[in-house]
C-alpha positions as CSV (number, residue, x, y, z in Angstrom):
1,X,2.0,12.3,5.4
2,X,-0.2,9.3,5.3
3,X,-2.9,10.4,2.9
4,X,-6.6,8.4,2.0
5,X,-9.4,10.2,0.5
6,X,-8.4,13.8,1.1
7,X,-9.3,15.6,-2.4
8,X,-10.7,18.1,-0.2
9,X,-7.8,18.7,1.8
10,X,-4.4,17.9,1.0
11,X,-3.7,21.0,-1.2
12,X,-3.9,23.2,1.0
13,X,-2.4,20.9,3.0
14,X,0.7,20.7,1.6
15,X,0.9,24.1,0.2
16,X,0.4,25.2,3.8
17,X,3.4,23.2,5.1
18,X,6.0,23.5,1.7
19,X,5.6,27.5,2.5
20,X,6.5,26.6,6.4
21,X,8.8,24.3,6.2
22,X,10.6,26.4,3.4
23,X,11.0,29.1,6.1
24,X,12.1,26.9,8.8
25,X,14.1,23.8,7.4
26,X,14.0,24.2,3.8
27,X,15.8,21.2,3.9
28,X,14.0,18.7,3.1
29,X,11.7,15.8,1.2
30,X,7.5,15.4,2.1
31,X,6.4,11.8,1.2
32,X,2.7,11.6,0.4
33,X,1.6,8.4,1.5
34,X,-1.5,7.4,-0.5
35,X,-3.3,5.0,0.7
36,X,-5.5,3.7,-2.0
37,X,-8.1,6.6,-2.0
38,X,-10.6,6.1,-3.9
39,X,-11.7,9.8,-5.0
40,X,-9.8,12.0,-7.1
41,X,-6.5,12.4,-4.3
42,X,-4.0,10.8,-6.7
43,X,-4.9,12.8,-9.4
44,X,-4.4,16.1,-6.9
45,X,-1.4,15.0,-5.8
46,X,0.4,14.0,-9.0
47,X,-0.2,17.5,-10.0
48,X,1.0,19.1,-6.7
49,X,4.0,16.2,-8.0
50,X,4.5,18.2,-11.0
51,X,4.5,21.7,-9.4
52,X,6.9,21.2,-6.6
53,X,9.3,18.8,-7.8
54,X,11.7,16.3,-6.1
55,X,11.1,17.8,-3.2
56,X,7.2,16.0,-3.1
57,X,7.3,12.5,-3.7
58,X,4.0,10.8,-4.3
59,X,3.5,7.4,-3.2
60,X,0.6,5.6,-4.8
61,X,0.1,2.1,-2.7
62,X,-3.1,-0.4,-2.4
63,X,-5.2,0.4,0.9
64,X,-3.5,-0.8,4.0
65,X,-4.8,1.6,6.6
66,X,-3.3,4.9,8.4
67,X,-0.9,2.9,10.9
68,X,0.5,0.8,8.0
69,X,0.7,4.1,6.0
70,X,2.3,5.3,8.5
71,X,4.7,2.8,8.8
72,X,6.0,3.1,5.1
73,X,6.4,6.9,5.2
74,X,9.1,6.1,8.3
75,X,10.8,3.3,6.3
76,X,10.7,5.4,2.7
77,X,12.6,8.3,4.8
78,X,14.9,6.5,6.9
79,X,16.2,4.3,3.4
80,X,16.8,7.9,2.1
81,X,19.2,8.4,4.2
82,X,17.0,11.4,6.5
83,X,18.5,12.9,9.7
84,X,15.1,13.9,10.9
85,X,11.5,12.1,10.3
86,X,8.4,14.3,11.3
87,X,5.0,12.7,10.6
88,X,1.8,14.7,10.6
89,X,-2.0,14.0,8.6
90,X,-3.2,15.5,5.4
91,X,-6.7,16.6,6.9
92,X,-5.3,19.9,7.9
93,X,-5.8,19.1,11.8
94,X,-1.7,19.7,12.3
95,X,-0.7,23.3,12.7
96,X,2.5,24.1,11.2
97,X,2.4,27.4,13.4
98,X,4.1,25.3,16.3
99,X,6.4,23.1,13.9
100,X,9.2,26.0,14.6
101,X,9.2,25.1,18.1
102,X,9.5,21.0,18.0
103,X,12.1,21.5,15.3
104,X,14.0,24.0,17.5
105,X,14.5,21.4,20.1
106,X,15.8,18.8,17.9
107,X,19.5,19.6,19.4
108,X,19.1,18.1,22.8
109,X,16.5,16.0,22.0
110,X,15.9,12.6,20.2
111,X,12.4,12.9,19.7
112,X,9.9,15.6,19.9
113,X,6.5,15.0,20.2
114,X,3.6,17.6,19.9
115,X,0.9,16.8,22.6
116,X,-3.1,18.1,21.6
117,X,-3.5,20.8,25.1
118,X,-6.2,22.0,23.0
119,X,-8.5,20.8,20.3
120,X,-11.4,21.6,17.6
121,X,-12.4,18.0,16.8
122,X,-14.3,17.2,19.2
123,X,-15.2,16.0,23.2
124,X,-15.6,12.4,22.1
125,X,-12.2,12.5,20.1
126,X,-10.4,14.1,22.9
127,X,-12.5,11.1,25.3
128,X,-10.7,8.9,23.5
129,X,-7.0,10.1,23.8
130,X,-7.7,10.0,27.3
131,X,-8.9,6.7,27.4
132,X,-5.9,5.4,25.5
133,X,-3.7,7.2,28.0
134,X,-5.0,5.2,30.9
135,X,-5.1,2.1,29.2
136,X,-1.6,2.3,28.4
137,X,-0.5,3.7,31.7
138,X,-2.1,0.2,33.2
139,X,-0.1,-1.9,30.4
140,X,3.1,-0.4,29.9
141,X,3.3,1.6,33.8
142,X,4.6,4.5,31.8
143,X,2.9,7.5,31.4
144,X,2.3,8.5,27.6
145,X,0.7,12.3,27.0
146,X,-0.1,11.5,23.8
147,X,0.6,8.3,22.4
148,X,-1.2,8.4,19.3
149,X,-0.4,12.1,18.5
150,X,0.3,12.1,14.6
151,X,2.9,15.5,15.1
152,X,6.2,14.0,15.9
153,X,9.9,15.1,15.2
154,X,12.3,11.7,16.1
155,X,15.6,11.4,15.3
156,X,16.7,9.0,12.4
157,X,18.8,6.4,14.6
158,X,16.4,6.3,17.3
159,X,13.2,5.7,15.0
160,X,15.0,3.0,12.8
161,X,16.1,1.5,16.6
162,X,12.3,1.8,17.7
163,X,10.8,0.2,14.3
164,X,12.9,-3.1,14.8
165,X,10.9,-3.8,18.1
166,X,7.4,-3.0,16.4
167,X,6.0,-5.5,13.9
168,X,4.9,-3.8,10.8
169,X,1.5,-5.8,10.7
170,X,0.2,-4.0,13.9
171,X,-2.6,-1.7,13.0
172,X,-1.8,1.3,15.5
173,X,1.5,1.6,14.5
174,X,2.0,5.4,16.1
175,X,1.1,3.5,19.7
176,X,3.0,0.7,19.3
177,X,6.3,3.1,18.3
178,X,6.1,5.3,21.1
179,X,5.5,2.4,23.2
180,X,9.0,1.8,22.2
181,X,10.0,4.5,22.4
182,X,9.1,5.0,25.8
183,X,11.5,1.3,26.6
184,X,14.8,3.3,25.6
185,X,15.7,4.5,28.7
186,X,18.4,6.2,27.3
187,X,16.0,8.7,25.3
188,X,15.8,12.3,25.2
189,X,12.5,12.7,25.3
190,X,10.7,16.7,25.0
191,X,6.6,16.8,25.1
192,X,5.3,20.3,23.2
193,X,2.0,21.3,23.5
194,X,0.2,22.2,20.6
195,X,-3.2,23.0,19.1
196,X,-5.2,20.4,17.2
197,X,-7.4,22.1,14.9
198,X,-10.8,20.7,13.5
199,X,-10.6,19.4,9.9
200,X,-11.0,21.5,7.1
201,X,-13.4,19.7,4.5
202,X,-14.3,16.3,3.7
203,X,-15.2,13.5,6.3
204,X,-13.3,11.3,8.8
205,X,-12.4,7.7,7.9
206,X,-12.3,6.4,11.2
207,X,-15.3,6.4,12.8
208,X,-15.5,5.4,16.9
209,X,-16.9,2.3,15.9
210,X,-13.3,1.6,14.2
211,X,-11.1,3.3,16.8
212,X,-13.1,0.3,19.4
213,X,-12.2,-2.0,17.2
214,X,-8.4,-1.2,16.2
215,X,-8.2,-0.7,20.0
216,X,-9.4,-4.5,20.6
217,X,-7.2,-5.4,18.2
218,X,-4.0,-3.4,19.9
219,X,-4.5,-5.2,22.9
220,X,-4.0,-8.5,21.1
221,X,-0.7,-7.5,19.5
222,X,0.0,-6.2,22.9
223,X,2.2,-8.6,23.8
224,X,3.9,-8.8,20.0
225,X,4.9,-5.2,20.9
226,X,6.5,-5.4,24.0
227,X,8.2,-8.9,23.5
228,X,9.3,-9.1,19.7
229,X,11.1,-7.6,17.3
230,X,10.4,-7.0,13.6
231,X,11.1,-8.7,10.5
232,X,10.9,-8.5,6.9
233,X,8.2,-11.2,7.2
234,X,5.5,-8.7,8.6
235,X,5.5,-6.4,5.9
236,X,3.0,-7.2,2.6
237,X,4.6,-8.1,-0.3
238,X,4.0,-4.8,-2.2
239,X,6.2,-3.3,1.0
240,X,9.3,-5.5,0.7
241,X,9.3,-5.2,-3.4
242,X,9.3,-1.4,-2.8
243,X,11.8,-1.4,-0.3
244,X,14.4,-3.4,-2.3
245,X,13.5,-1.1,-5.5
């Protein structure tokens, strides 16, 4: 759970999913990904640390962005040695009502993703998701439902396989990794629809005048994507000393 600026929020948040998941895969470890916030998150979170144990695990980081964020949740999960990796956001958009059903599918499936049928945020938000849809469908001639969608179940050998072909400098890092996704052929792929709800309290830190821009940007790493793998060398210095620790 990438996490910046959410005092409002993640609370509820993650009391909401620790009583789901505890009901459907009480197995398991949330990593809260905070990503320099600059209110009073880390202090929320260090005492939601306190209350539910090992089972949270805060991680306090400088700002690098959602994607990046992202990006270290995946690699935090996948060195401790998880099966399964499901991402979703701390704004209390993601429903755990339909987690039951993506994690039920996990058996024939290497990744699940959760497509937004229906959502509260928004026409221009949903706009958007379409846009990116097309504009991926002319780049990659694959169609993606919902590239971007941050409610995904993947499978750990498939997402570590995925990561080496994305460079971990690219800002849209849940677009570029189901763009590689989508290049295993081999993958046993399984779209869910679910309901996107509208956030809960506090304000949005991407505005459309950032998603143009980190889109801009996407298509200049296009080509880094598709045609490179990663390495060590991408990641900011503060990643690679965490990683070895």
């Amino acid at each position: 759970m990438p996490i910046y600026n959410e005092e409002a929020n993640v609370s509820a948040v993650i009391r909401e999913w620790f009583d789901h998941l505890d009901r459907v895969a009480p197995d398991f470890v949330l990593f809260a990904i905070n990503d320099g916030s600059r209110d009073n998150t880390e202090a929320v979170l260090d005492a939601l640390g306190s209350e539910f144990g090992p089972r949270l695990r805060v991680v306090n980081k400088p700002n690098s962005g959602h994607g990046r964020s992202c990006r270290e949740g995946y690699e935090l999960a996948l060195a401790s040695c998880a099966r399964w990796i499901f991402q979703i956001d701390s704004d209390g958009q993601c429903d755990p009502t339909f987690f039951e059903t993506i994690y039920g599918q996990r058996s024939e499936h290497d990744c699940v993703f959760g497509y937004r049928r229906t959502r509260d945020d928004g026409f221009g938000r949903l706009a958007i998701t379409r846009a990116y849809r097309l504009l991926l469908w002319f780049l990659t001639g694959t169609f993606m439902r919902d590239a971007n969608v941050p409610y995904r179940l993947i499978r750990a050998n498939t997402l570590r396989s995925a990561l080496q072909r994305v460079p971990a400098d690219v800002v849209l890092q849940n677009i570029a990794l189901t763009i590689s996704l989508k290049r295993q052929a081999e993958l046993r792929w399984k779209d869910v629809p679910i309901h996107f709800r509208a956030r809960r309290g506090g304000e949005n830190s991407i505005n459309y005048h950032k998603i143009v821009k980190m889109g801009i940007r996407f298509l200049r790493d296009f080509h880094r994507i598709t045609h490179e793998d990663s390495h060590t060398r991408w990641r900011p210095r503060w990643a690679r000393r965490r990683l070895a620790s």
